[in-house]
C-alpha positions as CSV (number, residue, x, y, z in Angstrom):
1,X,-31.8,41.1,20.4
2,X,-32.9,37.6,19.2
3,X,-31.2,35.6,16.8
4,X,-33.3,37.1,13.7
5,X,-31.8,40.4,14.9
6,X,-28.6,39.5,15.2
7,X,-28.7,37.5,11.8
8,X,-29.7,41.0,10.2
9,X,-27.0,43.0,11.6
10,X,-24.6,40.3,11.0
11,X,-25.6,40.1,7.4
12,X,-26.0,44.0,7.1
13,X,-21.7,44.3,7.8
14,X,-20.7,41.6,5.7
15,X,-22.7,43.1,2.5
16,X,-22.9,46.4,1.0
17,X,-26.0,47.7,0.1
18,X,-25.4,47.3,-3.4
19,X,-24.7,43.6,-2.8
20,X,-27.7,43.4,-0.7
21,X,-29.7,44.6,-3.7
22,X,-28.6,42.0,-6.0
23,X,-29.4,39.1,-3.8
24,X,-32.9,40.6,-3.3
25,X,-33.7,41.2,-6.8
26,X,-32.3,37.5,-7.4
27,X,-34.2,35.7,-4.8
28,X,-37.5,38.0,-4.5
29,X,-39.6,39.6,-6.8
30,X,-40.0,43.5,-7.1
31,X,-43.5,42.9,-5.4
32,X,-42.2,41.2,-2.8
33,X,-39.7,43.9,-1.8
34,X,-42.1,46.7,-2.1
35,X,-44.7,44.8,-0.1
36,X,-42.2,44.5,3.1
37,X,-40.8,48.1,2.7
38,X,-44.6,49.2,2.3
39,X,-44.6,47.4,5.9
40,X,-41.5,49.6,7.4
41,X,-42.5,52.7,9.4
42,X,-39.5,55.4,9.0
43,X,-39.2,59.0,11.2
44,X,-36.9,61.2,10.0
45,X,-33.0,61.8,11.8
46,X,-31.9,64.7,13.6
47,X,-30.4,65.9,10.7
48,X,-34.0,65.8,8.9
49,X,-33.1,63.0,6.4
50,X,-35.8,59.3,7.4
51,X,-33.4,55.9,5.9
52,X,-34.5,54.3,3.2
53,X,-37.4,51.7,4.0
54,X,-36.6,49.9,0.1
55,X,-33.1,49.1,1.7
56,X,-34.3,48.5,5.1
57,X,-36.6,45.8,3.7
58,X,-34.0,44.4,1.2
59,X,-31.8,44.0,4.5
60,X,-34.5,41.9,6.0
61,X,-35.4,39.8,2.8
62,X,-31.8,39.1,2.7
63,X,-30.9,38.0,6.4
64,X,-33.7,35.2,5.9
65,X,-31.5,34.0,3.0
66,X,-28.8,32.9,6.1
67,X,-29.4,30.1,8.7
68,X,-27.4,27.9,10.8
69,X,-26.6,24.1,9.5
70,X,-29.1,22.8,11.5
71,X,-31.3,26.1,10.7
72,X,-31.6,24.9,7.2
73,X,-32.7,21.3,8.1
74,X,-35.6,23.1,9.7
75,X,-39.3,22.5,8.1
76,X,-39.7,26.1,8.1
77,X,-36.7,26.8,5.9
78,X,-37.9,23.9,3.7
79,X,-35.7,21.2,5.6
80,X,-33.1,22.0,3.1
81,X,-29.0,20.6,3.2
82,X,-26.0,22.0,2.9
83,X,-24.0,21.0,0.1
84,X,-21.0,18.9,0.3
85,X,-17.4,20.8,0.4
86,X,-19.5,24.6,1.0
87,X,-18.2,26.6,3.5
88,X,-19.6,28.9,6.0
89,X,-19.6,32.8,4.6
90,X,-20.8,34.5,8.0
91,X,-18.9,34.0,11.2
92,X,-21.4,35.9,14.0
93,X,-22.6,34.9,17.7
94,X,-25.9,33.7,18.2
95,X,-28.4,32.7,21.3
96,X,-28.1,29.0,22.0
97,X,-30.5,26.8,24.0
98,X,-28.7,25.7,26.8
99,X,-29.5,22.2,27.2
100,X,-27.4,21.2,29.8
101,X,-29.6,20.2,33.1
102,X,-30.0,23.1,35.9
103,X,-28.8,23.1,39.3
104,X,-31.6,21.6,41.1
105,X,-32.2,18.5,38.5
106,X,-28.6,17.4,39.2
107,X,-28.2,14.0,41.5
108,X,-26.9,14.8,44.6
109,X,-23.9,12.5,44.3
110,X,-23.1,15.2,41.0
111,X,-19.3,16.1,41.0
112,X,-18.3,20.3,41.8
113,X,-17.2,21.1,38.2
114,X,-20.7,19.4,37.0
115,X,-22.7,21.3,39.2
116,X,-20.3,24.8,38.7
117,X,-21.1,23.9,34.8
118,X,-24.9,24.2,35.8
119,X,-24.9,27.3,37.9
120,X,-23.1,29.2,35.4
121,X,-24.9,31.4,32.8
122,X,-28.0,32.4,34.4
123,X,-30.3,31.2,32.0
124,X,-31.6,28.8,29.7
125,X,-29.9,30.2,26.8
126,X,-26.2,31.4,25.9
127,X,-24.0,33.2,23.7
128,X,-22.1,31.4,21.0
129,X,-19.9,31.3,17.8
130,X,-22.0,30.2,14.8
131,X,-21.8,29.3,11.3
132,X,-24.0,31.0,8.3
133,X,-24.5,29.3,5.1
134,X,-26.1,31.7,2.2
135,X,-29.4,30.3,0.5
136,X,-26.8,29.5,-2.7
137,X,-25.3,26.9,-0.5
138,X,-27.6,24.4,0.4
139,X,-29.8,22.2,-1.7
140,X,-32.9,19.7,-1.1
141,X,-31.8,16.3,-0.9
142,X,-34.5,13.1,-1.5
143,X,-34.9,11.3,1.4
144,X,-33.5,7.9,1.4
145,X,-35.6,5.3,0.5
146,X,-36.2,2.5,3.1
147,X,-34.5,-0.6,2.4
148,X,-36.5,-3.6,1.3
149,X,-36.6,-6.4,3.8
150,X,-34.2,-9.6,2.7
151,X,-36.3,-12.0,4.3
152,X,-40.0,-11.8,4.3
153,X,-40.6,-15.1,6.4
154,X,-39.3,-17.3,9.3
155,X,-39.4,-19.6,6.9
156,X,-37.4,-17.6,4.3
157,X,-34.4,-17.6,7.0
158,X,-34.5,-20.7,7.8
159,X,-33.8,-22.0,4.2
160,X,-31.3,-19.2,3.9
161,X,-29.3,-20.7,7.1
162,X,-30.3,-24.5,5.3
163,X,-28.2,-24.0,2.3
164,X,-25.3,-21.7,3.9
165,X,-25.0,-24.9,6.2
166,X,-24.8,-26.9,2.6
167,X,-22.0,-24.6,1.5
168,X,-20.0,-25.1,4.4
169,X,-20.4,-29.2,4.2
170,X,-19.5,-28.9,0.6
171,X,-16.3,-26.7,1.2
172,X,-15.2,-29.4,4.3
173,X,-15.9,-32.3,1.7
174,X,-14.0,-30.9,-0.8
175,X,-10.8,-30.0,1.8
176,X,-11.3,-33.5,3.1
177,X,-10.7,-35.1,-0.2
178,X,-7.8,-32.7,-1.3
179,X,-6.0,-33.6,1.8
180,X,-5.9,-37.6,0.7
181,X,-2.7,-39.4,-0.2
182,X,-2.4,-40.0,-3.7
183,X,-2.5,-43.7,-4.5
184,X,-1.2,-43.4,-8.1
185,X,2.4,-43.9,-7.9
186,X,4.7,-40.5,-9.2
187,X,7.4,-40.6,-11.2
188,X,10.3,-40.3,-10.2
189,X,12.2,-37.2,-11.0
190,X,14.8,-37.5,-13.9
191,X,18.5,-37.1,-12.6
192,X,19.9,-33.8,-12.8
193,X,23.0,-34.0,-14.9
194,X,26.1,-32.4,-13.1
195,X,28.8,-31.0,-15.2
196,X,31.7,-32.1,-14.2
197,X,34.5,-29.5,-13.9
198,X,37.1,-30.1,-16.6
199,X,40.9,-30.2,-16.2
200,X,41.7,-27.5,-17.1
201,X,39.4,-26.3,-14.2
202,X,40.8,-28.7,-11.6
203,X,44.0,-28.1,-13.1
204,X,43.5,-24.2,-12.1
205,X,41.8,-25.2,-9.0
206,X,45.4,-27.0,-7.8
207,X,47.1,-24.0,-9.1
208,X,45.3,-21.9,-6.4
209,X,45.3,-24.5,-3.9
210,X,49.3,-24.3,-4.0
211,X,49.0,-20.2,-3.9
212,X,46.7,-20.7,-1.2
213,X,49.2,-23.1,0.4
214,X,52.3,-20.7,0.0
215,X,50.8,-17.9,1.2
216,X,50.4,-19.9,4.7
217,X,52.3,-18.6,7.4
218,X,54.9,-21.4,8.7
219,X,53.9,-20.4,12.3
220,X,50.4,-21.1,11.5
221,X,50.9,-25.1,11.7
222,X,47.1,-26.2,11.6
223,X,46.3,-23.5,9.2
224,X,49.0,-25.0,6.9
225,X,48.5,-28.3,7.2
226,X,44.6,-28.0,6.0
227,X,46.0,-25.7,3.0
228,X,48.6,-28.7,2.3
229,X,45.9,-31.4,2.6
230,X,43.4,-29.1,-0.2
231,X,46.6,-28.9,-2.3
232,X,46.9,-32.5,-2.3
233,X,43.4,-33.3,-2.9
234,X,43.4,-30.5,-5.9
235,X,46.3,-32.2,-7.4
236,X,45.4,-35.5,-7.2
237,X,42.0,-34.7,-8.5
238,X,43.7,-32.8,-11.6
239,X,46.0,-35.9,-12.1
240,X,43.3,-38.6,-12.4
241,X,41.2,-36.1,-15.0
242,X,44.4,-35.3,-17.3
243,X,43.6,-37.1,-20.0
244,X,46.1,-39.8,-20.9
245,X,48.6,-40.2,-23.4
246,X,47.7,-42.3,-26.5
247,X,50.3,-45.4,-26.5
248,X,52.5,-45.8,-29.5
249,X,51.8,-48.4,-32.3
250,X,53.6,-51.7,-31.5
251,X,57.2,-51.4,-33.4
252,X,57.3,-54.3,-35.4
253,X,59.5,-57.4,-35.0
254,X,62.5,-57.4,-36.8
255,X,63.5,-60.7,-38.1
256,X,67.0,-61.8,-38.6
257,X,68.4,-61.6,-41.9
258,X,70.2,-64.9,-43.2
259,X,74.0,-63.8,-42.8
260,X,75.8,-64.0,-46.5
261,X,77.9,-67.3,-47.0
262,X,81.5,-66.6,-46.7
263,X,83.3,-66.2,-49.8
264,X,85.5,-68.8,-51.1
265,X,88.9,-68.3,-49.7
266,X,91.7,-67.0,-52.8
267,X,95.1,-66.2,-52.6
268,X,94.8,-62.5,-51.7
269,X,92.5,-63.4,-48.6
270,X,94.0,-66.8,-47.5
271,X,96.5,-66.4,-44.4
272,X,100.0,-66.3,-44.5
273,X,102.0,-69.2,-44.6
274,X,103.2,-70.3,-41.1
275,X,105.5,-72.5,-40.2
276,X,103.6,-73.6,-37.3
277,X,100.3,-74.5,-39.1
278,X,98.6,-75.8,-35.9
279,X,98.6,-72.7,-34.6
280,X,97.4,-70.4,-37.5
């Protein structure tokens, strides 16, 4: 059987004849059909009853509706495409050309599996798996057109190779100069102000230091003499930021007061008489 043949039968079990009947009255006209089963010789079974020949030619017309990818690209089945995402509706086996070269063309130096690949198959052709696509599936696609030439002249390249030189001079120049020291002295950048901590902070931070301190094992001499020296500084630093005492106002001098003159002396404040007056 050749491939047509085998095309038909494959095409013959995948479709009933209704189906078959459908895609012949879509793709050919009723002339058409009765023209090819005009064409078709029937004899009669041995039950008496002859197939047919409208559905023997609608079989026909409708296996020429299935080729192979490449089958489609073929001039004679209009050099058509299949369309992007279709799939394959026929699975079958077809003759292939077997294009591999025969036994006798191989080198001499040819490896054994080369030359067992050769000898196999007895023939120029071989049996295969192929791929159907329906007449549904594929589509006539424009040929692309042939892109203009960019440069129509030697001379044309040359000045195209001229001024991408000029671009790359440009783009060295202009590195060149970006890469120069700037002359113009900068200013200098403002301070930053630093807030210093408060004493309340410090004073918290000598807290801790202390804890810190405390919690120091006594075995642990260098470990408690760094937490002694941090308390220290903490402390110190929270002395000098307490903020000092205002001094009390100057008390004013207090001048003497002129004693009172003594009275007069009278009778009830003069001494007692005594005899010994020198000694009163």
């Amino acid at each position: 059987m050749k491939n047509n043949d085998l095309i038909a039968a494959a095409v013959c079990a995948q479709y009933t004849p209704e189906q078959l009947h459908k895609l012949a009255a879509h793709y050919y006209t009723a002339a058409e059909i009765a023209d090819a089963a005009a064409k078709i010789i029937v004899e009669p079974g041995e039950d008496g009853t002859a197939p047919d020949p409208v559905e023997i030619a609608e079989g026909d017309l409708c296996a020429a509706l299935f080729h192979t990818f490449d089958g489609w690209k073929s001039p004679r089945n209009g050099g058509l495409s299949v369309k992007r995402g279709e799939k394959a509706v026929i699975r079958c086996k077809l003759w292939k050309y077997k294009d591999s070269p025969k036994p006798e063309d191989l080198p001499a130096d040819a490896d054994p599996l080369t030359r067992a690949a050769a000898e196999q198959g007895g023939g120029d052709y071989y049996m295969t798996v192929a791929y159907l696509f329906g007449r549904w599936q594929v589509e006539k696609r424009e040929p692309k057109k042939p892109t203009e030439k960019r440069f129509k002249s030697l001379d044309d390249i040359r000045a195209y190779n001229k001024m991408l030189a000029d671009q790359r001079k440009a783009v060295k120049a202009a590195a060149a100069q970006q890469d120069k020291p700037q002359t113009t002295a900068q200013p200098a950048p403002a301070p930053q102000k630093t807030n210093a901590p408060s004493a309340a902070d410090l004073k918290k931070a000598a807290d801790k230091a202390k804890r810190e301190f405390m919690a120091v094992s006594e075995d642990d001499r260098p470990a408690q003499a760094a937490a002694l020296e941090k308390w220290r500084k903490a402390r110190k630093a929270a002395e000098v930021a307490k903020p000092t005492t205002t001094t009390a106002a100057p008390v004013p001098e207090v001048k003497p007061q002129p004693k009172p003159a003594a009275p007069a002396p009278s009778a009830d404040t003069a001494p007692a008489y005594c005899e010994q007056t020198s000694f009163c």
